[in-house]
MITINU-294180 format. One line per 2 residues: number of its first residue (from 1); their letters; for each residue x, y, z of N, C-alpha, C. Coordinates in steps of 0.1 Angstrom, whole numbers, plus 2048, in hexadecimal, padded with zeros to 3 digits. Atoms other than C-alpha are relative to their C-alpha. Layout:
NUM	A	X/Y/Z/X/Y/Z/X/Y/Z  ... $
REM end
This chain:
1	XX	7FA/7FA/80B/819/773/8BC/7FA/80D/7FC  804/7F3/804/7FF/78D/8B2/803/80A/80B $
3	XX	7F9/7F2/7F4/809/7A3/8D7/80B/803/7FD  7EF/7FE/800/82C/7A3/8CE/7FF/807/7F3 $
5	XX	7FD/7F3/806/826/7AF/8AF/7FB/80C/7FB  809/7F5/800/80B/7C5/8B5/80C/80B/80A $
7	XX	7F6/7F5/7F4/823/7D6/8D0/80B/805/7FC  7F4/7FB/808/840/7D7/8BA/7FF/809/7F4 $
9	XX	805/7F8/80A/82D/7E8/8A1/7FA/811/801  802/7F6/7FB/820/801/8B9/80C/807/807 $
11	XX	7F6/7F5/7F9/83E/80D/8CB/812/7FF/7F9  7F6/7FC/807/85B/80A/8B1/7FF/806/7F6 $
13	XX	7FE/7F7/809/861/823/89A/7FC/7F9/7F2  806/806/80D/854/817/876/80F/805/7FA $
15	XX	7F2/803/806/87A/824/868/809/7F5/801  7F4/808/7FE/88D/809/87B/7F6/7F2/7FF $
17	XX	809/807/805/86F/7F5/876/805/7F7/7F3  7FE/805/812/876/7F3/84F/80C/7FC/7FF $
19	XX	7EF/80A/805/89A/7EC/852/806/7F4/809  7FC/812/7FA/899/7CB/868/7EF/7F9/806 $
21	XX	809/80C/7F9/877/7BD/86C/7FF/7F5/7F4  7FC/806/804/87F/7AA/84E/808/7F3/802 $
23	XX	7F3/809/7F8/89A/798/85F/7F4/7F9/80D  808/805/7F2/880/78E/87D/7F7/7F7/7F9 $
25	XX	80C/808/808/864/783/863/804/7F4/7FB  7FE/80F/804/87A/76A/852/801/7F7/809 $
27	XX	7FF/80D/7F6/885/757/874/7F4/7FE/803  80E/804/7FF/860/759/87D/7FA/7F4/7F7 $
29	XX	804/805/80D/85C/748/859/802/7F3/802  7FC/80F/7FC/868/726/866/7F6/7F8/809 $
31	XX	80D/808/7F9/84A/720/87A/7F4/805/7FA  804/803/80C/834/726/85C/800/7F9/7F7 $
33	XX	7FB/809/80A/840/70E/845/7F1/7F4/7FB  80A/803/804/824/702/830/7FF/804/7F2 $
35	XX	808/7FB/80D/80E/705/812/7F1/803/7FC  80B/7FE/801/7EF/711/818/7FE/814/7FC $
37	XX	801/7EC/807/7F4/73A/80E/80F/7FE/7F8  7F0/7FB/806/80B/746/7F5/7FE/80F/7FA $
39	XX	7FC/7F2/7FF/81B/769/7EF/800/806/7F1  7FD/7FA/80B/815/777/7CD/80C/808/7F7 $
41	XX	7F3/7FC/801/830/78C/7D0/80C/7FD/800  7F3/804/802/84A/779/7DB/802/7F2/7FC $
43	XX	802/811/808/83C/757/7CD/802/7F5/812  7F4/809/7EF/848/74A/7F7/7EF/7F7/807 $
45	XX	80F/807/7FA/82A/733/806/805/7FE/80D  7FC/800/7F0/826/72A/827/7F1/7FA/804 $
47	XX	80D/806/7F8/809/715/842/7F5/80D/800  808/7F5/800/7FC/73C/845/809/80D/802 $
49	XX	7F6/7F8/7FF/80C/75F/847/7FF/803/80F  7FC/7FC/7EF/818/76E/86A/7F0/80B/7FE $
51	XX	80B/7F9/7F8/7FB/785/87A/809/810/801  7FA/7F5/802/800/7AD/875/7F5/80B/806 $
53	XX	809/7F4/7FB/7F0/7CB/887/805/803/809  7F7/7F7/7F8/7F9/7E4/89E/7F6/802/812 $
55	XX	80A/7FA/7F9/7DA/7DD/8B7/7FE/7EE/805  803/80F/7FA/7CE/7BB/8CA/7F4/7FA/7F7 $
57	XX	808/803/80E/7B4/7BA/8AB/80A/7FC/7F6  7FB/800/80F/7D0/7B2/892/800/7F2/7FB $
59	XX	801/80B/809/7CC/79C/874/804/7F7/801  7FB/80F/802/7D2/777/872/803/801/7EF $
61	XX	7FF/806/80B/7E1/76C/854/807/80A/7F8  7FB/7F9/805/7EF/78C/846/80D/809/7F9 $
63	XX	7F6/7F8/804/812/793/846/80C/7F2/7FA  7F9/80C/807/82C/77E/82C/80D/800/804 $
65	XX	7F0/7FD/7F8/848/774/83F/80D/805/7F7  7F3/800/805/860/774/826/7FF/80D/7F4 $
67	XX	7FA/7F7/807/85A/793/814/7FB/80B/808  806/7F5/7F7/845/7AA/82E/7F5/802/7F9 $
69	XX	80C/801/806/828/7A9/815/7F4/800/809  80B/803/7FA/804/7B1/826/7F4/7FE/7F8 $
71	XX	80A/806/80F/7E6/7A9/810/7FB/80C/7F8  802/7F3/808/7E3/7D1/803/809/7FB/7F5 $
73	XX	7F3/7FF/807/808/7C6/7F5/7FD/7F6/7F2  804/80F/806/7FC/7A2/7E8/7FA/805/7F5 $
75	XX	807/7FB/805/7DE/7B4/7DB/809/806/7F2  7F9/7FD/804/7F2/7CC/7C8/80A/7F9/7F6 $
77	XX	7F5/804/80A/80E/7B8/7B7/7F7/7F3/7F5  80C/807/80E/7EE/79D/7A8/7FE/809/7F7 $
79	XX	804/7F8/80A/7E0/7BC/79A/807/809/7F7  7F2/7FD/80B/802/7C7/78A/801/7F7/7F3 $
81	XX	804/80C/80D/802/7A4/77B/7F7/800/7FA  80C/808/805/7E1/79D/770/7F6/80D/7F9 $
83	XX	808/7F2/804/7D5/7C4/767/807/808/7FC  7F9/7F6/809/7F1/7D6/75B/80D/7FA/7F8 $
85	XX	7F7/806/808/810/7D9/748/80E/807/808  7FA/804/7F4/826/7DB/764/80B/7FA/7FE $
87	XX	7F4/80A/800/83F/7C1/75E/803/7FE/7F0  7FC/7FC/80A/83F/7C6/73D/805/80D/7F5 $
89	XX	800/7F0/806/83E/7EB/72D/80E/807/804  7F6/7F7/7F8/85D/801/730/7F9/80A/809 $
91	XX	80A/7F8/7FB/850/818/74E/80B/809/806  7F7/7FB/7F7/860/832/765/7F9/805/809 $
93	XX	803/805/7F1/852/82B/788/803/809/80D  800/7F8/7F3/84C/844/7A3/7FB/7F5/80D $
95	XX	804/808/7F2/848/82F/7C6/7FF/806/80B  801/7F6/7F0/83E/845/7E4/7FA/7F9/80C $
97	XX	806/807/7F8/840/835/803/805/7F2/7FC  7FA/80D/80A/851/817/7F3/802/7F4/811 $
99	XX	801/809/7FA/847/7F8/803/80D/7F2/802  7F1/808/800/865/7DD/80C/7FF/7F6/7F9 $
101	XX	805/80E/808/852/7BF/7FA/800/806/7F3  7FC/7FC/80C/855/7D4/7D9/80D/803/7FD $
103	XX	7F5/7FA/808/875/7E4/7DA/80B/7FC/7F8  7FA/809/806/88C/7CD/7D0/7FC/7FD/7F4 $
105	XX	805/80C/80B/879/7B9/7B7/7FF/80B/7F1  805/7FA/80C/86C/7D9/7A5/812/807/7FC $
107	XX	7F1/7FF/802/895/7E4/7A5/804/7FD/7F6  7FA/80D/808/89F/7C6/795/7FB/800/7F0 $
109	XX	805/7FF/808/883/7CB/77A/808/807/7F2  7FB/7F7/805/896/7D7/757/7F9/80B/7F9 $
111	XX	80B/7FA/80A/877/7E2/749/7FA/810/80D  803/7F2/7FD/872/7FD/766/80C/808/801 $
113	XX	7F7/7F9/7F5/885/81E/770/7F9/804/80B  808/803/7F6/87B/81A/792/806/80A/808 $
115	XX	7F7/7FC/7FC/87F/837/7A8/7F6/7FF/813  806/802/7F5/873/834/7D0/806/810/804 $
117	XX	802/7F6/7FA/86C/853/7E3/7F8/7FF/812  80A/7FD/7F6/85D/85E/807/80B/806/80A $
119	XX	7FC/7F4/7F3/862/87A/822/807/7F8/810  7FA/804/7F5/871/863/83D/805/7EF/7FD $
121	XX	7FD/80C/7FD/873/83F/833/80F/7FD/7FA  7F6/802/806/899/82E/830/803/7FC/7F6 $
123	XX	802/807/80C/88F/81B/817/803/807/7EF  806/7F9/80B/887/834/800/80E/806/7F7 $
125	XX	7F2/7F9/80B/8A5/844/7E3/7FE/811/804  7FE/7F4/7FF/896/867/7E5/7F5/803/80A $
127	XX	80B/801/7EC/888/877/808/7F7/80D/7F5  80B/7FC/805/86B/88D/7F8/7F4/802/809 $
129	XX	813/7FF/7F9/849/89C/806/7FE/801/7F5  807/801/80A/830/894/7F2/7F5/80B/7FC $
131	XX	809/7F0/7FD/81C/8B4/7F6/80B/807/7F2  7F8/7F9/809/83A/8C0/7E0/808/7F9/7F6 $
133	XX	7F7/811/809/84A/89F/7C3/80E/80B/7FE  7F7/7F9/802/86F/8AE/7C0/801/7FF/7EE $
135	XX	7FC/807/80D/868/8A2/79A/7F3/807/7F3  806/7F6/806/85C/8B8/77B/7F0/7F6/7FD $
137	XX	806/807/805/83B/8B0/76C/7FD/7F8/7F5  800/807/808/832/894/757/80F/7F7/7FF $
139	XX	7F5/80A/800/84D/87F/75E/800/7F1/805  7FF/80E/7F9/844/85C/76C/7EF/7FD/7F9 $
141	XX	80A/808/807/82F/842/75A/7F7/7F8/80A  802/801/7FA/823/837/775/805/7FF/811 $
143	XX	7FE/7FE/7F1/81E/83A/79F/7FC/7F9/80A  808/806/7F8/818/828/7BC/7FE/808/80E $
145	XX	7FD/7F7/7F3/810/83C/7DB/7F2/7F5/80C  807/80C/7FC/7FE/821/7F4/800/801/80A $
147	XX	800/7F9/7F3/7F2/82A/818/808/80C/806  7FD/7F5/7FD/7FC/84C/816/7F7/80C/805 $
149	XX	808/7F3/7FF/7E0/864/813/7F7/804/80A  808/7F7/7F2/7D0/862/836/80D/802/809 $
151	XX	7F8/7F4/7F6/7F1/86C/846/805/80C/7FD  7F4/7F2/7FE/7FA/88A/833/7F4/80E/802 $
153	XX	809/7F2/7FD/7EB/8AF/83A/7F7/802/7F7  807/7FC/80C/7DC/8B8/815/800/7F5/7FA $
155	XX	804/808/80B/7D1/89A/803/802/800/7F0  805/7FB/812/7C5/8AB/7E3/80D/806/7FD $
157	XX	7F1/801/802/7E7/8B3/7E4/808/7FE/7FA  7F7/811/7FF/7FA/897/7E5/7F6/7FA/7F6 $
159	XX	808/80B/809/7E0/888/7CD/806/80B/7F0  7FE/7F7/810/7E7/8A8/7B1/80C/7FF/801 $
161	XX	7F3/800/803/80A/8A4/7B8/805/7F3/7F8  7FF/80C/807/80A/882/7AA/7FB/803/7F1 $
163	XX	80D/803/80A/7F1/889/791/80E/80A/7F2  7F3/7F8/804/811/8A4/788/805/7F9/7F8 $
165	XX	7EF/803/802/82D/894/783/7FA/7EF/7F6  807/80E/80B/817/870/76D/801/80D/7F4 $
167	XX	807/7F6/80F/81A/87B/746/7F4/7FA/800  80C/7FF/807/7FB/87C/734/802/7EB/7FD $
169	XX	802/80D/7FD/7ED/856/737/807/7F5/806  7FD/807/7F5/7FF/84B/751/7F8/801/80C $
171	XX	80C/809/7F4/7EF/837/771/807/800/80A  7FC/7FE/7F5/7F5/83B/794/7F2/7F2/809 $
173	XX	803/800/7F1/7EB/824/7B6/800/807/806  801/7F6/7F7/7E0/837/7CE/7F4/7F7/80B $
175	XX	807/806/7F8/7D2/820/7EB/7FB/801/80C  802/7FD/7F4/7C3/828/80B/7FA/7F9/80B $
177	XX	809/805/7FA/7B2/81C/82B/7F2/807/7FE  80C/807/803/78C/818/826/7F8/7FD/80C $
179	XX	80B/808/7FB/76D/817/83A/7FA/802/7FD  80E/7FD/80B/750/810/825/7F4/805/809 $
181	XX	806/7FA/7FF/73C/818/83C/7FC/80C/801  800/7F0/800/743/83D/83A/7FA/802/7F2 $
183	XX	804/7FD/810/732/84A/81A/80D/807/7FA  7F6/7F5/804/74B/866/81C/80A/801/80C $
185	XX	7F4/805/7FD/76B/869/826/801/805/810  804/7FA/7F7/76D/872/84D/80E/805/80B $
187	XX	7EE/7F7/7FF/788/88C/85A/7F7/808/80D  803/7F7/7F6/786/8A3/878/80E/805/805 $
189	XX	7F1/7F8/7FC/7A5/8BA/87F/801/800/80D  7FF/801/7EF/799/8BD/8A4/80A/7F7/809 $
191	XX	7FB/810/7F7/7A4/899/8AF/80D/800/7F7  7F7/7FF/7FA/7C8/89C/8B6/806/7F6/805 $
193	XX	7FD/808/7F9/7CD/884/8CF/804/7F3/7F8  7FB/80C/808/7E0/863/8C4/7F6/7F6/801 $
195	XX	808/810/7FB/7C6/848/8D6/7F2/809/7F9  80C/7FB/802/7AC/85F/8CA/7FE/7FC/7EC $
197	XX	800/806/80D/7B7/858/8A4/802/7F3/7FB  805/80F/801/7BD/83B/8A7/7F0/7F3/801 $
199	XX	811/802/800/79B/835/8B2/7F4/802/7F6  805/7FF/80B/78C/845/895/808/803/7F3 $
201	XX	7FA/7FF/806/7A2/847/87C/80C/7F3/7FB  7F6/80A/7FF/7B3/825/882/80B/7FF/802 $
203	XX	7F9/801/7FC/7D2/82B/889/809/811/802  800/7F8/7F9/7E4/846/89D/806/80D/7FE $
205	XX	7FE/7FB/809/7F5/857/881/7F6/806/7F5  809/800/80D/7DB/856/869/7F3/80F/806 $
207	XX	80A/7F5/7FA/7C5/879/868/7F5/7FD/7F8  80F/800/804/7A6/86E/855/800/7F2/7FA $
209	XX	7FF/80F/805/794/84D/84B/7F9/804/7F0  808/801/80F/789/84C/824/7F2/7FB/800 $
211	XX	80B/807/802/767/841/81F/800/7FB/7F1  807/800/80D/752/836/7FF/80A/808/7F3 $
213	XX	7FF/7F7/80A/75C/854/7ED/80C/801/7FD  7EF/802/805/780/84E/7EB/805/803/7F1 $
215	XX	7F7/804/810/784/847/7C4/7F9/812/7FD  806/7F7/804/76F/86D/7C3/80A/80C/805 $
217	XX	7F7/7FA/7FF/78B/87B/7D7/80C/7FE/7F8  7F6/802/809/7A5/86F/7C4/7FC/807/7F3 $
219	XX	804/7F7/813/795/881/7A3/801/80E/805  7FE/7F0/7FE/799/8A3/7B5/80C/802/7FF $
221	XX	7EF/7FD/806/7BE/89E/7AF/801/800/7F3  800/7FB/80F/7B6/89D/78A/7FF/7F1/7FC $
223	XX	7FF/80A/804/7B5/87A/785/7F0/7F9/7FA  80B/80B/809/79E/861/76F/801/7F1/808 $
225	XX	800/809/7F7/797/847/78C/7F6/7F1/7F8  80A/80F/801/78A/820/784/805/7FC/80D $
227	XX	804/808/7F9/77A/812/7A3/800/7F0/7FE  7F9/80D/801/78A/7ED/79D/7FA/7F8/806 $
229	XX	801/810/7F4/779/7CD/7B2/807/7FA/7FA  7F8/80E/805/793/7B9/7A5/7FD/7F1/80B $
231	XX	7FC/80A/7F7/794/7A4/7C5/7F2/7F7/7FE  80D/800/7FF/76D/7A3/7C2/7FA/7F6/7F4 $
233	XX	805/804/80A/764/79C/7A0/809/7F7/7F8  7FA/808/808/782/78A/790/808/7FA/803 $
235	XX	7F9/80E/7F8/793/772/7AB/7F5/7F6/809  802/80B/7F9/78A/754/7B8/7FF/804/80D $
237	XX	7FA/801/7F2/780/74E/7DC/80C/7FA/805  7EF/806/800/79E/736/7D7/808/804/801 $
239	XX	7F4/7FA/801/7B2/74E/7CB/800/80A/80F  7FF/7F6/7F4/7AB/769/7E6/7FF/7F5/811 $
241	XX	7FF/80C/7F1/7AF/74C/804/80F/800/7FB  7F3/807/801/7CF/740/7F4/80A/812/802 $
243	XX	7FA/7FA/7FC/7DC/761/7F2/7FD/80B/80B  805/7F7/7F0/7CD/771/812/803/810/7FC $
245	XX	803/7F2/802/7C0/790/802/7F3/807/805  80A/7F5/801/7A9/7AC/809/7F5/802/7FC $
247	XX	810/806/80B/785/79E/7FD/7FD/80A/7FD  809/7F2/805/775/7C2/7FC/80F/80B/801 $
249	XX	7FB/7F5/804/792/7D7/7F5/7FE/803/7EF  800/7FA/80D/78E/7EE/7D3/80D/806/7FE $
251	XX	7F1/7F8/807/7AC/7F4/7BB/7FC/80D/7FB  801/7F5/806/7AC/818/7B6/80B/806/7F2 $
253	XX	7F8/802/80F/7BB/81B/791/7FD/80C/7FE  7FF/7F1/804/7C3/841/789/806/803/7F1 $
255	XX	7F6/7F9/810/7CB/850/768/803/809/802  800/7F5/802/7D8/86E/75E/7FC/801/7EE $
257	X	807/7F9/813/7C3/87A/73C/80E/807/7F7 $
REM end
């Protein structure tokens, strides 16, 4: 199972990706059937989730069959519940990059105007580079922009563009890949090559890895960052087993002042 869909992950397109691996995950979902993980997001349990990565290293336990949820997502929609006001507040919702385990649900929501954006995905309402929001400033109470910032050219960018278009005390996600052992974040324009970024960079798209300093990048876009352990400091090992999350990931929680 994990070659098939490490192989399918590497050599189909991520557009046609998003509009039928849904349909493949639920039949998969039938030889899961259990109660030992369950899905925050979509409330769906299961013996364990299907196995996700794009490499012969990929994760056990990670992907929710029935909503496409990986444990960034999981992560994510606890910390909606349990740390903001999210599901309750009138809001109006910028989503860049809009993942398929949210879009729906946050849709449905009356309490958001929810609008999804991104430069290529089908998914998305409005196609947009993020280097440029087609949307004046101060207009969205909140943002989620979520494994974007090591594929695009200008970061600090893409981070002030956000930081734009949030009125005055509104909060943005902004999540990235992470290796703590880097102090500081580690980029090299030289390396080109696909196997060569992937190699350091983790995957073959991606032009730089984040280090440490991440939440210090994110304040060069103008933002008032909280470094978060939520997973760390205020769940259970219970909870983070049951819901097969991300032990050492940090919620990067952005304001705009």
């Amino acid at each position: 199972m994990k070659s098939i869909i490490s192989l399918v992950l590497r050599y189909i397109p991520r557009p046609y990706l998003q509009l039928v691996g849904h349909w493949v995950a639920r039949f998969l979902s039938i030889f899961y059937i259990g109660n030992n993980v369950e899905c925050p997001v979509c409330e769906s349990h299961y013996r364990k989730f299907l196995p996700y990565g794009r490499n012969t290293s990929s994760r056990e336990n990670a992907l929710c069959p029935s909503c496409l949820s990986l444990e960034r997502h999981r992560l994510m929609g606890l910390y909606l519940k349990r740390k903001t006001n999210f599901f309750s507040a009138n809001l109006k919702v910028l989503h860049v990059a809009p993942e398929y385990c949210f879009i729906d649900r946050f849709e449905q929501m009356k309490n958001l105007d929810y609008i999804t954006a991104d430069i290529e995905s089908p998914l998305a309402k409005v196609k947009m580079d993020i280097h440029s929001i087609p949307f004046p400033e101060n207009t969205f109470d909140v943002a989620f922009c979520n494994h974007v910032m090591e594929h695009v050219d200008d970061y600090i960018l893409a981070i002030s563009e956000l930081h734009r278009v949030l009125k005055p005390g509104g909060w943005a996600l902004i999540q990235s890949p992470q290796d703590m052992k880097y102090e500081v974040t580690y980029e090299d324009v030289t390396i080109t090559d696909p196997k060569e970024r992937e190699k350091y960079f983790l995957q073959n798209d991606h032009l730089r890895l984040f280090g440490r300093n991440y939440g210090r990048e994110l304040e060069k876009g103008g933002f008032t960052v909280k470094e978060d352990r939520f997973v760390m400091d205020e769940l259970t090992k219970a909870e983070v087993s049951r819901y097969a999350l991300p032990g050492e990931e940090i919620v990067y929680f952005c304001q705009k002042q």
